[in-house]
Structure formats: structure tokens, C-alpha cells
C-alpha positions in Angstrom: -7.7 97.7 -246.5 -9.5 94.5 -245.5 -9.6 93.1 -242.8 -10.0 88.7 -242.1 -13.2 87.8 -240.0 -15.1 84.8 -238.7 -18.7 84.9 -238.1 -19.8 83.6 -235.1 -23.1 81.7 -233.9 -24.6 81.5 -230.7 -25.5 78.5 -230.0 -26.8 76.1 -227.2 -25.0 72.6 -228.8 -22.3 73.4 -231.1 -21.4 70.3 -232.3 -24.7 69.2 -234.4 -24.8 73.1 -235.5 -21.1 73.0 -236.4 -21.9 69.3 -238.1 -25.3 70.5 -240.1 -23.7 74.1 -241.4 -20.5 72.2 -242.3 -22.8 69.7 -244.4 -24.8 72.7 -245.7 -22.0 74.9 -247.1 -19.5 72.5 -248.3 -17.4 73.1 -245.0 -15.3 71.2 -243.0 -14.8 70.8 -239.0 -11.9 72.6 -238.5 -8.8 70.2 -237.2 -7.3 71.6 -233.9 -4.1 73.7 -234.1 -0.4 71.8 -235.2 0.8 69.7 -231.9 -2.7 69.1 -230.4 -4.7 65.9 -230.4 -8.2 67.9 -230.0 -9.5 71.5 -229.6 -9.9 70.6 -225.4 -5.8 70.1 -225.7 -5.5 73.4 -227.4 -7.5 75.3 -225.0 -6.4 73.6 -222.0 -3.0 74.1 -223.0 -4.1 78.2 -223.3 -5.5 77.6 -219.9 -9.4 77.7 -220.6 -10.5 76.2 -217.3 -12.0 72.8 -217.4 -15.5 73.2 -216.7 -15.6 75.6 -220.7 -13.9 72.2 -222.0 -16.2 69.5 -223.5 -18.7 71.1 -226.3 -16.9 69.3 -228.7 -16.5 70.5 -232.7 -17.8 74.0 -232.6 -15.7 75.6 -236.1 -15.8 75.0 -239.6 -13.3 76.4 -242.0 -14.2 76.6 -246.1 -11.7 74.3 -247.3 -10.4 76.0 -250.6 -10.2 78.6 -247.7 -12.6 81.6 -249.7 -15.3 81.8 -247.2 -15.2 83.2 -243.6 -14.9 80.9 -240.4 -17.7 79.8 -238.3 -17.8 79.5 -234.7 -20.6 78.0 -232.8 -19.9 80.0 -229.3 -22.0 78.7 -226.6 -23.9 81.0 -225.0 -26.6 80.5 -221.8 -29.6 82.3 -223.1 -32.2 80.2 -226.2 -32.8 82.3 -229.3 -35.7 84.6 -228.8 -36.2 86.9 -231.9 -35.9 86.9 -235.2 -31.9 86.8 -236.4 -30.3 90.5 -237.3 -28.2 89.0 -240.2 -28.7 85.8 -241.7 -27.3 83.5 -244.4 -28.3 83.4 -247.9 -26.9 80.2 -249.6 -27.0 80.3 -253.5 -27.6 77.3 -255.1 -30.1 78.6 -258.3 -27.6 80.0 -260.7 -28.8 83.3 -260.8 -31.1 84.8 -263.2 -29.2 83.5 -266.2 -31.1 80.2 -265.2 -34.4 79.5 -266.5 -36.8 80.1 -263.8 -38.0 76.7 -263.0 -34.2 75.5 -263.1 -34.5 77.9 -260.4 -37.2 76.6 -258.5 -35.9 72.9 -258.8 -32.4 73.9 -257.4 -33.8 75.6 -254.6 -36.7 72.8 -254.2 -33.9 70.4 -254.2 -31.4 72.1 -251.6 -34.2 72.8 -249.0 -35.1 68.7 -249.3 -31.4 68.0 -248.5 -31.4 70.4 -245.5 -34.5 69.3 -244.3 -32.9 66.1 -244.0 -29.9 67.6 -242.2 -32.3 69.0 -240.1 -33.5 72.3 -240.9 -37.2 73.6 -240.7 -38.7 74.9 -243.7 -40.6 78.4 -243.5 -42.0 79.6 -246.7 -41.5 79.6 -250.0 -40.5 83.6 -250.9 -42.4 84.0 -254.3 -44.2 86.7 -255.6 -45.7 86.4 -259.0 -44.7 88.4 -261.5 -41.4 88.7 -259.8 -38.4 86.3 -261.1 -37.3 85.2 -258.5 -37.7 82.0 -255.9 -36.1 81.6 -252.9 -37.2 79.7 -249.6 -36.9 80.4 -246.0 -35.6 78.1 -243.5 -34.4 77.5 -239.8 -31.1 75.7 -238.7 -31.3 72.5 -236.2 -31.6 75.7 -233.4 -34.1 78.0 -235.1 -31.4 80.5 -236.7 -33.2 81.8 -239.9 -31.7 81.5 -243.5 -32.7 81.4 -247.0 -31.9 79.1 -250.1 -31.7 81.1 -253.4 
């Protein structure tokens, strides 16, 4: 049977992470529950002591609701290695697509995050391989890659 998940980010600022991934996967902040006017209401209300309150949007929800929910969990410690699991976020059109289709899709989506904010890494081509993909890091260094 399966089972519903969230992932979950660590994260130093959730908001601009929360802001920048929503922007990046065609997410949404999530609203706070039915019957509260923000998430600090909710959790105050659950009795999450005041000094957890105040990191303002930290979860995104897919809206046609197919894809998990993200939480941007503050945590004390910066990132130090490289990320065990990372994100791969299709925009090519698979290998159906003509190759340089490919390569401008890609091209184009890494521009758009860029301006969002990410870092980009390298370009992950080998030649005689068909495929194109790039590397890139979120506004707090999280690797992912745009295929």
C-alpha cells in the first residue's frame, strides 16, 4: 500500500526557500489550516511556544495536489556536504524531443532560476551521450538538476 509523504528541507530562512521552490515547481505557499489567520495562529493554538513562532511561510503544496509537500524546517547547523537526495525538475520533454529542443528548455529554465536565485554548477553533457542536463544550487546551496 502507499503511503502520503512530505519532503522536508533543512533550512536556515524558510520563507525565501519556501518562496524560490514554490516559484520553481509551479507550487504554492500553503494557506494555514481552516479557522486560522496565519501558520503562528495554528501553532500557537497547538501550543508551539513563542520563541519557534515567526519564520514565516515555510510549506508549499502542488496545487492540482499530485506532488508531495515541502517543508522548509529550520534547523541550527549551515549545510556542509554535498545533498544525499536531490531534485531533478524536468522541463526537456524527454528524449522524444530533439536534442537541442532539449538544450534550449533546460538553457531556458536554469536562466529563470538564476533569476529566482539559484547558482548554476555545470552543464552535465557528455558527447556522444543524448542527453543535457544542468546542475544547480537553491538560494541556500541545496543541489539540484534541470533536465
Amino acid at each position: 500500500m502507499a503511503v502520503s509523504f512530505q519532503l522536508v528541507i533543512d533550512c536556515a530562512d524558510p520563507e525565501p526557500l519556501a518562496r524560490f521552490w514554490a516559484a520553481a515547481l509551479g507550487y504554492e505557499l500553503e494557506p494555514p489550516p481552516d479557522g486560522f489567520a496565519s501558520w503562528d495562529a495554528y501553532w500557537r493554538d497547538v501550543g508551539v511556544p513563542e520563541d519557534e513562532l515567526g519564520t514565516g511561510a515555510d510549506r508549499i503544496v502542488d496545487p492540482g495536489g499530485r506532488g508531495p509537500r515541502i517543508w522548509f524546517q529550520v534547523v541550527p547547523e549551515r549545510k556542509a556536504a554535498k545533498n544525499r537526495l536531490h531534485l531533478d525538475i524536468g522541463v526537456s520533454g524527454g528524449r522524444a524531443v530533439p536534442i537541442e529542443t532539449r538544450r534550449q528548455r533546460v538553457d531556458a529554465e536554469a536562466a529563470r532560476l538564476a533569476d529566482l536565485g539559484a547558482l548554476l554548477v555545470g552543464v552535465l553533457n557528455t558527447e556522444g551521450l543524448d542527453h543535457y542536463a544542468v546542475a544547480m544550487k537553491d538560494p541556500e546551496g541545496n543541489e539540484f538538476d534541470i533536465n
